[in-house]
C-alpha atoms as one frame of an Amber mdcrd trajectory, in Angstrom:
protein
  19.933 -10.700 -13.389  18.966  -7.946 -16.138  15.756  -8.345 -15.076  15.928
  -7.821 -11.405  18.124  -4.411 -12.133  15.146  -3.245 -14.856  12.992  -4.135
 -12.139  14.874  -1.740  -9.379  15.617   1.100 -11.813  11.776   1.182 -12.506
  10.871   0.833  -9.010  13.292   4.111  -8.060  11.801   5.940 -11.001   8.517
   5.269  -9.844   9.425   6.491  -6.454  10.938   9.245  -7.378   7.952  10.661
  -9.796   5.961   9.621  -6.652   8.067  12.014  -4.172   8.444  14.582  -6.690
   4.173  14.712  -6.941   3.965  14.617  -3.233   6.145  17.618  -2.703   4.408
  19.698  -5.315   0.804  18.282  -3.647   2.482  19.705  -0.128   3.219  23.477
  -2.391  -0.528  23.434  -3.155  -1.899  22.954  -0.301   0.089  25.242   1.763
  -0.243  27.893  -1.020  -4.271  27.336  -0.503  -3.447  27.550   3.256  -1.817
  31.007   2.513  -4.444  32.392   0.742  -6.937  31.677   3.402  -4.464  33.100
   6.187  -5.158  36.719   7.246  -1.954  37.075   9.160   0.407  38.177   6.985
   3.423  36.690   8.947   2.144  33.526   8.902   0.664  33.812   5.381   4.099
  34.970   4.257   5.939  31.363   6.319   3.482  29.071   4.419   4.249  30.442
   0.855   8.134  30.506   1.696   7.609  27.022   2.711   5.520  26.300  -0.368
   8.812  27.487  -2.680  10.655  25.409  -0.285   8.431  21.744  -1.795   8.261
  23.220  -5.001  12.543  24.090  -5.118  12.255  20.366  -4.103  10.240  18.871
  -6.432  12.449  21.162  -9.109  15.416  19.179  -7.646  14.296  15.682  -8.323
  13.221  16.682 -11.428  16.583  17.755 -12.897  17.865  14.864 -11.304  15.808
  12.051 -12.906  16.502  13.496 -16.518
């Protein structure tokens, strides 16, 4: 049994480093996205969304430790 509940806890840490890259993958590429955008409106919705993955990935961070 020890080893089945090692085996989960590893598998949800996994997972969550895996989320936690994903989100901050998602901030990259809509702060690239921003840059590129001439509208300012719209450049201004893809940064505030970009906070919004990397706020996120902050999250699960302070969570896991």
């Amino acid at each position: 049994m020890p080893d089945e509940r090692l085996g989960a806890l590893e598998f949800l840490s996994n997972a969550t480093r895996e989320r936690e890259a994903r989100y901050r993958e998602r901030a990259a590429h809509l702060r690239m996205m921003a840059d590129d955008e001439p509208l300012g409106r719209l450049r201004n919705r893809l940064t505030d969304l970009a906070e919004q993955f990397e706020q996120l990935a902050e999250t699960i961070t302070i969570e896991r430790r």
